[in-house]
C-alpha positions as CSV (number, residue, x, y, z in Angstrom):
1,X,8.4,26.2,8.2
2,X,6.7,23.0,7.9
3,X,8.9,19.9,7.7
4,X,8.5,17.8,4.6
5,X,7.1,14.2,6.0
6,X,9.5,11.9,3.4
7,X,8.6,8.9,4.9
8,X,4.8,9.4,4.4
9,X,5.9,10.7,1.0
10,X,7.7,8.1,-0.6
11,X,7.0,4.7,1.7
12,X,4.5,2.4,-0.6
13,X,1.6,1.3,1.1
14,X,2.7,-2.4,-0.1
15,X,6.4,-3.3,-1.3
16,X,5.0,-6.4,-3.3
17,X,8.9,-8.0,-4.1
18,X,7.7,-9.2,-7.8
19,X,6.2,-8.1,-10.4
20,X,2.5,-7.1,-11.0
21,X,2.4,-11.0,-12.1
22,X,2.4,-11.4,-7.9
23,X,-0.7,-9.4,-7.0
24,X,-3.3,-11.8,-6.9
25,X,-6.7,-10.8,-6.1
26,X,-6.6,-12.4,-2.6
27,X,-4.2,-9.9,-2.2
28,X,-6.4,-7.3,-3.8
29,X,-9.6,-8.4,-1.4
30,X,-7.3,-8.5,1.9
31,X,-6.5,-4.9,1.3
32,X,-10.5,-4.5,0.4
33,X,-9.2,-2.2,-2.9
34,X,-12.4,-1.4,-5.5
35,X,-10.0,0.3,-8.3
36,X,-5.9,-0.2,-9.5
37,X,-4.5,2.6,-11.3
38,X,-1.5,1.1,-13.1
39,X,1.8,2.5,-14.4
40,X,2.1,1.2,-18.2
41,X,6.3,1.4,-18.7
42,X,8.2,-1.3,-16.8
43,X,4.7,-1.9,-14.3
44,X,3.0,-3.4,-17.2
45,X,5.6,-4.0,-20.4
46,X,9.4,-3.7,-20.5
47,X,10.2,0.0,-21.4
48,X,11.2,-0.8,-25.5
49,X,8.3,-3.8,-25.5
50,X,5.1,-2.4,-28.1
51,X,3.0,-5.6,-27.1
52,X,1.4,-6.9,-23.5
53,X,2.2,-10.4,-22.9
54,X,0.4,-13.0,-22.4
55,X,0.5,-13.8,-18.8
56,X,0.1,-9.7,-18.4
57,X,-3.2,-10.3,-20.5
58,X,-4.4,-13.2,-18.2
59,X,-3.1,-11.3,-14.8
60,X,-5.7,-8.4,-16.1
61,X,-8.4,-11.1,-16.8
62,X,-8.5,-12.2,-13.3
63,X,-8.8,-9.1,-11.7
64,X,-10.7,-7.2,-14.0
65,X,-14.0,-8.6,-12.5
66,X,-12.9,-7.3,-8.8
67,X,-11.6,-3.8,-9.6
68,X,-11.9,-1.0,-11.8
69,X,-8.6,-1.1,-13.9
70,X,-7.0,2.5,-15.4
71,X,-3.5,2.9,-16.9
72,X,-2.1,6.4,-16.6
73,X,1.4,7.1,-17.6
74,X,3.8,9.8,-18.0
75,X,4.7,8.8,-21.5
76,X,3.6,10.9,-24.4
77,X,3.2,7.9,-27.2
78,X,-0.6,8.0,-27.9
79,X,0.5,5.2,-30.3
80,X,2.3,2.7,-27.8
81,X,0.3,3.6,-24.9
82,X,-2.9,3.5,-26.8
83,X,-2.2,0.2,-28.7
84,X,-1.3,-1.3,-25.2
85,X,-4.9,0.0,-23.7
86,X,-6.8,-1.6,-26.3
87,X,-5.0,-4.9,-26.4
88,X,-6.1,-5.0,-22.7
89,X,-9.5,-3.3,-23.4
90,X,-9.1,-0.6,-20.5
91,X,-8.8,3.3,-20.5
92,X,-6.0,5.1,-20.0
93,X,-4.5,8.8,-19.7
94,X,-1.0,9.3,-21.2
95,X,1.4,12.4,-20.6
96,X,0.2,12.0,-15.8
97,X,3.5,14.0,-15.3
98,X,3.5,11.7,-12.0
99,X,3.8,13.0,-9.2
100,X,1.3,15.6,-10.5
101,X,-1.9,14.2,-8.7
102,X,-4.1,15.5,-11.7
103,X,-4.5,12.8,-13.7
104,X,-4.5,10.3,-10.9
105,X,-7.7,12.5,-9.8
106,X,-9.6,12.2,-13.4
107,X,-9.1,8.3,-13.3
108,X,-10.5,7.9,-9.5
109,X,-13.6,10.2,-10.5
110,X,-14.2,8.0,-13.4
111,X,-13.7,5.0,-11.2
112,X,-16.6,7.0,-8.7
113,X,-14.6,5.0,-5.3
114,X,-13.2,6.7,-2.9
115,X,-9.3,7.5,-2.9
116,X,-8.7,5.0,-0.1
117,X,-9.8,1.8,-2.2
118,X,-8.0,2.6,-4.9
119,X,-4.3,1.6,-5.8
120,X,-1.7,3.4,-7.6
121,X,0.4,0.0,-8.7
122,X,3.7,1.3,-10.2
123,X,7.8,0.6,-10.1
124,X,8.9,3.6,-9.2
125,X,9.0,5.5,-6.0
126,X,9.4,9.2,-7.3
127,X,6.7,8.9,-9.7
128,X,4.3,6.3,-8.7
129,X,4.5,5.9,-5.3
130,X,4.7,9.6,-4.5
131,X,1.9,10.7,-6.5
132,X,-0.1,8.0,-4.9
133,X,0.5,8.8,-1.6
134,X,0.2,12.6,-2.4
135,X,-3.3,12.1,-3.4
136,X,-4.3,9.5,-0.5
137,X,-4.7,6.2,-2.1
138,X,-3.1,2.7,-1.4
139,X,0.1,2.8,-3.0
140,X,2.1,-0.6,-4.4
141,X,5.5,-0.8,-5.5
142,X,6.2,-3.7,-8.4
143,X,9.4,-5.0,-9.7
144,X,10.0,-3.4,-12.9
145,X,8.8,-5.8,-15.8
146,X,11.7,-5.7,-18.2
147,X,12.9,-7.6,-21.4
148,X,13.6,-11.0,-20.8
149,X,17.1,-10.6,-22.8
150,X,18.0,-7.2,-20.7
151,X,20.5,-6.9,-18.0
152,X,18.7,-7.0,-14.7
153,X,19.7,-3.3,-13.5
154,X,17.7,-0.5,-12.8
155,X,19.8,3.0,-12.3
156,X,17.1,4.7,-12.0
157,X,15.3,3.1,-9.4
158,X,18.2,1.8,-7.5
159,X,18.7,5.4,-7.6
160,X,15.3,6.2,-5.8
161,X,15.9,3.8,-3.5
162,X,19.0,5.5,-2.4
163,X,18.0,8.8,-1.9
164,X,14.7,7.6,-0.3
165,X,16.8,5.9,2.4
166,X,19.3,8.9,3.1
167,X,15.8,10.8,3.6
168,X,14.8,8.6,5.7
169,X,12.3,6.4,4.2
170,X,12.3,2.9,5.6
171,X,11.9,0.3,2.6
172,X,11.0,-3.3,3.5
173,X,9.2,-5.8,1.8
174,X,6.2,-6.5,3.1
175,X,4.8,-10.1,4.2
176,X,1.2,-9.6,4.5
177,X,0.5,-11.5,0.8
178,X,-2.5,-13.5,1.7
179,X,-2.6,-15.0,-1.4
């Protein structure tokens, strides 16, 4: 019986240690990535947030002319995750049931790169992360983006990290941020 790799599973290619804010597209170059597939709820906008900020808005801006930008999330809401695509003019797939690799496949096809230069950017480690590395591609783990007024915890993911770590998964942020 083969041994389930957790490690290889659930590591992130890139433990960024802020937000999406902090991936700067020196950092995008360095790791010579052509596409970002990003996680809409807590990667992009706090969970209960209907509208992108502004520096979210400008982040996009100045990387949209190096890589091919999708969102795909797991949430249902045509409506919020719909309205949040078009503010940012970029397409998305809703309902990814991450770590399903399905959807994750449609959005590289339509990027036409190969797995390895793209990203799956997300917060979470059982969704994102997994289904990223499942499928091959760089994988980059964010600090949630939550409401400004919300108490900083995150069960969830503190959670993840937990389990991850009795499974064996070393987590360290990573200092290779050229930029």
């Amino acid at each position: 019986m083969a041994t389930i790799q957790w490690d290889r599973l659930l590591r992130p290619s890139l433990i960024l240690g802020g937000t999406i804010l902090d991936l700067t597209p020196a950092l995008i170059a360095h790791h010579d990535l052509k596409g970002l597939i990003l996680d809409v709820d807590e990667t992009l906008v706090p969970l209960r947030e209907q509208r992108v900020s502004e520096s979210v808005v400008a982040w996009v801006e100045s990387v949209r002319p190096q890589v091919a930008l999708w969102l795909v999330s797991n949430n249902l809401s045509q409506s919020r995750i719909g309205s949040i695509a078009q503010s940012l003019d970029l397409p998305y797939i809703l309902g990814a049931r991450k770590p399903s690799r399905r959807k994750l496949r449609e959005a590289v096809a339509a990027m036409d790169l190969p797995p390895a230069q793209v990203a799956m950017v997300g917060d979470r480690l059982f969704t994102d992360a997994l289904a990223g590395n499942r499928l091959g591609l760089f994988t980059i783990l964010v600090e949630p983006m939550v409401d400004p007024g919300a108490a900083k915890s995150y069960p969830i993911r503190n959670f993840e990290v937990w389990l991850s770590r009795k499974l064996g998964v070393t987590l360290h942020h990573r200092e290779d941020n050229p930029g």
